[in-house]
C-alpha positions in Angstrom: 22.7 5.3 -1.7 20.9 6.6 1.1 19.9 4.6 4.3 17.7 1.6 3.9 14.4 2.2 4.8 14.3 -0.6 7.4 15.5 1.3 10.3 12.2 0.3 12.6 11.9 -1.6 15.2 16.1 -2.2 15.6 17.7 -0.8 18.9 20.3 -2.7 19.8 23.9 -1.6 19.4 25.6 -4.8 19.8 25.1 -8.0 17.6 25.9 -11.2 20.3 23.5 -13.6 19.1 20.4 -14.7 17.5 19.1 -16.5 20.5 18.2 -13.6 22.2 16.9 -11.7 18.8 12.8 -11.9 18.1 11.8 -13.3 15.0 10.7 -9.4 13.9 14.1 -8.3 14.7 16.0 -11.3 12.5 13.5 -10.0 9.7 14.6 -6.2 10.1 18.6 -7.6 9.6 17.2 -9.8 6.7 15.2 -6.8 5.0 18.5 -4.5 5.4 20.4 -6.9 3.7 18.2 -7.1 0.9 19.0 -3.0 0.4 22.3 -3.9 0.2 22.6 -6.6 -1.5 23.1 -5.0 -5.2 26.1 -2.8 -3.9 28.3 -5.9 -4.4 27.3 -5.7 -8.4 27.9 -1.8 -8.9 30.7 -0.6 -10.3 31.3 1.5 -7.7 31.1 -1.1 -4.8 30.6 1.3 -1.5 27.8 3.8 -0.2 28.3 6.5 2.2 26.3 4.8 5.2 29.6 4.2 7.9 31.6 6.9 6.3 34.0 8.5 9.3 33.7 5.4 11.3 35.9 2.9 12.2 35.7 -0.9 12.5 38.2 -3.1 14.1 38.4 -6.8 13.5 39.8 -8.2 16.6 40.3 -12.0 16.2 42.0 -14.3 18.2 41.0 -17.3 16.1 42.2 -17.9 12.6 39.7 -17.1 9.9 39.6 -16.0 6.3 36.1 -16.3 5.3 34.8 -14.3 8.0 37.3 -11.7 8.6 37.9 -10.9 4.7 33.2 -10.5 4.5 33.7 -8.2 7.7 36.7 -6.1 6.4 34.7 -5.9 3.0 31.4 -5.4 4.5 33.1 -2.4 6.4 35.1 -0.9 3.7 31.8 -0.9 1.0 29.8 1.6 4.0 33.0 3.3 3.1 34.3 3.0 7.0 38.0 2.9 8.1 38.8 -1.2 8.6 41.4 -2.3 11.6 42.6 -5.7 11.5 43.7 -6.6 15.3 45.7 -10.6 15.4 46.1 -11.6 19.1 49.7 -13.1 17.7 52.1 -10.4 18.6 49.9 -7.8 20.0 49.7 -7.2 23.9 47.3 -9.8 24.7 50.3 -12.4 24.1 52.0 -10.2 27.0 49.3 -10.9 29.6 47.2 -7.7 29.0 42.9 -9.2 29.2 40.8 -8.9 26.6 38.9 -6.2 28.3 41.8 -4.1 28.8 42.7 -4.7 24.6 39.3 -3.6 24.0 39.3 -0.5 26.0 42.8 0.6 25.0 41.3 -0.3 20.9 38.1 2.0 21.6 40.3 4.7 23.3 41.9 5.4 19.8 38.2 6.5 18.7 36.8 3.0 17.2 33.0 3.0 16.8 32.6 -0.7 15.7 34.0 -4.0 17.6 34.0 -7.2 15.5 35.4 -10.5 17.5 35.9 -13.4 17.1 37.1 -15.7 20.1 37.7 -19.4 21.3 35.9 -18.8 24.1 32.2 -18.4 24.9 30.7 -15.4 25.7 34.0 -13.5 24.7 31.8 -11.0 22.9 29.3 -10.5 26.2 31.7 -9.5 28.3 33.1 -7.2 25.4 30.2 -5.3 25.2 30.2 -4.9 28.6 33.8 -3.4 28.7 33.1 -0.7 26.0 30.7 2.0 25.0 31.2 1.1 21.2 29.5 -1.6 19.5 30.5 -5.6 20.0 29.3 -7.8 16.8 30.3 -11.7 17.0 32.0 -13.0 14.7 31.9 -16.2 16.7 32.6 -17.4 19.9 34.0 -21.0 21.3 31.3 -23.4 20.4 28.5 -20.9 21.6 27.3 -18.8 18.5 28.2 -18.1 15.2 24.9 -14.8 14.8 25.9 -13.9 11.5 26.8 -17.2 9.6 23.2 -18.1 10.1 22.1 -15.0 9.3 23.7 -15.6 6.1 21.8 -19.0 5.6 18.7 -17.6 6.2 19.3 -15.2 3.5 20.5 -17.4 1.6 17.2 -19.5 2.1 14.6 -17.0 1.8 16.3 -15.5 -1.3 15.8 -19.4 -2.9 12.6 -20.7 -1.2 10.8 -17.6 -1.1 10.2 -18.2 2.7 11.3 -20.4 5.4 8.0 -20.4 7.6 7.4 -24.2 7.1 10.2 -25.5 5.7 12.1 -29.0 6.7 16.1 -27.9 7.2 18.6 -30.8 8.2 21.6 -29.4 9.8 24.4 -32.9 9.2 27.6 -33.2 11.2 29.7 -32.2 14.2 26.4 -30.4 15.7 27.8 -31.1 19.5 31.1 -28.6 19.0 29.2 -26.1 16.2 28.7 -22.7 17.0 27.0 -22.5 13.3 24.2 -25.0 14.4 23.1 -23.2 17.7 23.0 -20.1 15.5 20.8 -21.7 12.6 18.5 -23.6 15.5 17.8 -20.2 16.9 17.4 -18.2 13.2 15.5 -20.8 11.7 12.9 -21.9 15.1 12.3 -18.3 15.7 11.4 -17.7 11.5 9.1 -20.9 11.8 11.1 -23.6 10.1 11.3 -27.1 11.5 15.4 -27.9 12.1 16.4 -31.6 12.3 20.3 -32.5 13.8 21.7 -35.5 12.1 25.0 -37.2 13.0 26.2 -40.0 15.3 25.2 -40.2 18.9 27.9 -39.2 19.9 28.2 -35.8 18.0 24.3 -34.9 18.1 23.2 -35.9 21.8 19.3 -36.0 22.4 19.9 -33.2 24.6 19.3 -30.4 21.4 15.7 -31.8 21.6 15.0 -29.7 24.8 15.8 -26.7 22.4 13.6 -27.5 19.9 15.6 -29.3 17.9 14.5 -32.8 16.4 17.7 -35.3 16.6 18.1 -38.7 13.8 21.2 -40.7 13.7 20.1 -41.9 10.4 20.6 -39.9 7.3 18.7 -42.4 5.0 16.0 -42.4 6.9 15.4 -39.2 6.8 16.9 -37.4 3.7 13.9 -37.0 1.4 12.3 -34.9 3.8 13.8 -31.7 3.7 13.7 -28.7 1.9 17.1 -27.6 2.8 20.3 -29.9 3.9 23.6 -27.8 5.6 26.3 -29.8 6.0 28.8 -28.6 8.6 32.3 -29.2 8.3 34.2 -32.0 10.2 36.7 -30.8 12.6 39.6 -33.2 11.9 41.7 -32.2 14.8 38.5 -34.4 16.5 38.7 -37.8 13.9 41.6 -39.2 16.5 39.4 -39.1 19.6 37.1 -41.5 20.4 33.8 -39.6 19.4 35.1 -40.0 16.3 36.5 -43.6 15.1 37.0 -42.8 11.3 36.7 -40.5 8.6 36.1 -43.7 6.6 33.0 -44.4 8.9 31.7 -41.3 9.1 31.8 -40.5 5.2 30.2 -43.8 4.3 27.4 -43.0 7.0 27.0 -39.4 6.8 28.3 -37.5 4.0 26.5 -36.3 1.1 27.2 -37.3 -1.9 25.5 -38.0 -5.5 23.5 -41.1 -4.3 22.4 -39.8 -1.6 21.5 -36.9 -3.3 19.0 -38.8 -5.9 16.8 -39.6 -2.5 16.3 -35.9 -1.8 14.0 -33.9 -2.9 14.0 -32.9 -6.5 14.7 -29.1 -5.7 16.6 -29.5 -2.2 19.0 -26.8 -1.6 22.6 -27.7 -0.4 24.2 -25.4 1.8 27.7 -25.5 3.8 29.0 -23.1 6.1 33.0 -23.7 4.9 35.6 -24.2 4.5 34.5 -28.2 2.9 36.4 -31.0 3.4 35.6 -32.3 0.3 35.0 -36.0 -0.2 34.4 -36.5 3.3 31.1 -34.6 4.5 30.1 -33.6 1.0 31.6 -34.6 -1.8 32.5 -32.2 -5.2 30.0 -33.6 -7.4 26.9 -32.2 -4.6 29.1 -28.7 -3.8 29.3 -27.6 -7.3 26.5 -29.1 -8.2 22.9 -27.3 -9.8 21.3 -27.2 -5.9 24.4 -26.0 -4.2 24.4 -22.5 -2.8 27.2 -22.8 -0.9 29.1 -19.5 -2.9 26.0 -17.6 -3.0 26.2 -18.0 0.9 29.5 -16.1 0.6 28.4 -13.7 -1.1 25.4 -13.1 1.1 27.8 -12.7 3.7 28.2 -9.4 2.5 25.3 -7.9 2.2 24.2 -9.6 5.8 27.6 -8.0 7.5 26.8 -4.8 5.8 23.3 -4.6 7.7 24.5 -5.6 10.5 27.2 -3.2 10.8 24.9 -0.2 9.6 22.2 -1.2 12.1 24.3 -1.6 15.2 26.0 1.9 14.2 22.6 3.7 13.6 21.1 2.1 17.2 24.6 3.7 18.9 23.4 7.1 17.4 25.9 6.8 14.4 
């Protein structure tokens, strides 16, 4: 396959996040991804595009969506794949993460994948190293190519996402998956709506153009597209968080619920589910669910990204 043809208006050889990204440039990943896309269905899943380079995955947070799309993505542009686990390695020793990363990109890596707990992790990466830095999410800041993924996912169902009404339900105040989307889908032209208790959506997302409801009934038939995020149980002990009980009975979507929507409402969730507590199994496998075509997507979206950032470092 030779090189998608959208290679225009993209110069940037690091991948932080989307808040910083113009609307054209979000398009430009989006369009990539589209020339992609089909590799996953060949029999022959990989092109030539990141042959001779090297990606390393260096997480220091447990993932296996994310890290197994990356590792794919890389391997199908035919690239040498790294995985780096801060268990064991050097960092556990005392060595910082800039001194991991320029020790990583002294053995001739080209592409920097990390993932972190803490925000901005992947900022002060790229300003360690002359290779390139993609986030795969950091602390509770952004999560660039999750809702990257969404908006694929989106566009490839609703044709657009220019006026569309998306509700983004759940544990908004600690997601790096909502800040993402709000960016992603504001910049596009879509109108984003946090809903969830007070005390895990606070008014203050309105100031970045979010709307904010604490009242999922009140609201539900009015959107195009509904993401549910996962609840964090390590959080249903504190006191943000009185029950699971509670929040499922107020909050999670489920088949009733569902017959309020709109008639061709697409469900989407960024994983893993905690099924029969924010969304329950009849909605996730159900006819308006996306949520595994959203993995897939992951792919294709990773894939761009990685070729992009590579062609803007002069790969």
């Amino acid at each position: 396959m030779a090189a998608p043809a959208a290679e225009t208006t993209w110069t940037r050889k690091h991948l932080l996040d989307l808040e910083s990204l113009s609307a054209d440039e979000i398009g430009v990943i989006l369009d990539t991804a589209e020339a992609f896309k089909d590799v996953s269905t060949r029999s022959v899943k990989k092109v030539p595009a990141l042959r001779g380079r090297v990606v390393v995955n260096l997480f220091f947070e447990e993932s296996t969506r994310t890290r197994t799309s990356f590792t794919l993505a890389a391997q199908r542009l035919s690239a040498d794949v790294i995985d780096f686990s801060a268990k064991g390695s050097s960092v556990a020793k005392g060595e910082t993460l800039g001194d991991t990363a320029r020790n990583i990109e002294a053995m001739g890596v080209d592409l920097i994948v990390c993932r972190h707990p803490a925000s901005g992790a992947p900022h002060l990466l790229s300003r360690c190293v002359n290779c390139c830095v993609i986030n795969a999410g950091d602390g509770r800041h952004e999560h660039p190519t999750q809702a990257l993924l969404d908006l694929f996912t989106i566009r490839q169902h609703k044709g657009r996402i220019e006026g569309l009404k998306v509700a983004i339900v759940g544990d908004v105040a600690n997601s790096r998956v909502a800040r993402s989307n709000l960016w992603g889908l504001t910049k596009l032209g879509a109108e984003v709506t946090f809903v969830g208790p007070t005390t895990l959506v606070p008014r203050t997302f309105e100031q970045f153009g979010a709307r904010v409801c604490h009242d999922i009934d009140a609201v539900i038939g009015e959107f195009d597209v509904i993401n549910m995020l996962r609840i964090q149980m390590e959080r249903v002990t504190s006191n943000v968080f009185p029950s699971v009980q509670e929040y499922t009975r107020l909050f999670g979507l489920n088949g009733q619920r569902m017959r309020r929507a709109k008639p061709d409402v697409l469900v989407m969730h960024p994983g893993p589910m905690n099924r029969g507590i924010e969304i329950t199994t009849e909605v996730a496998d159900g006819a308006r669910s996306a949520i595994l075509q959203q993995v897939t997507n992951g792919l294709a979206v990773r894939m761009a990204v990685l070729f992009l950032c590579n062609q803007a470092a002069g790969g």
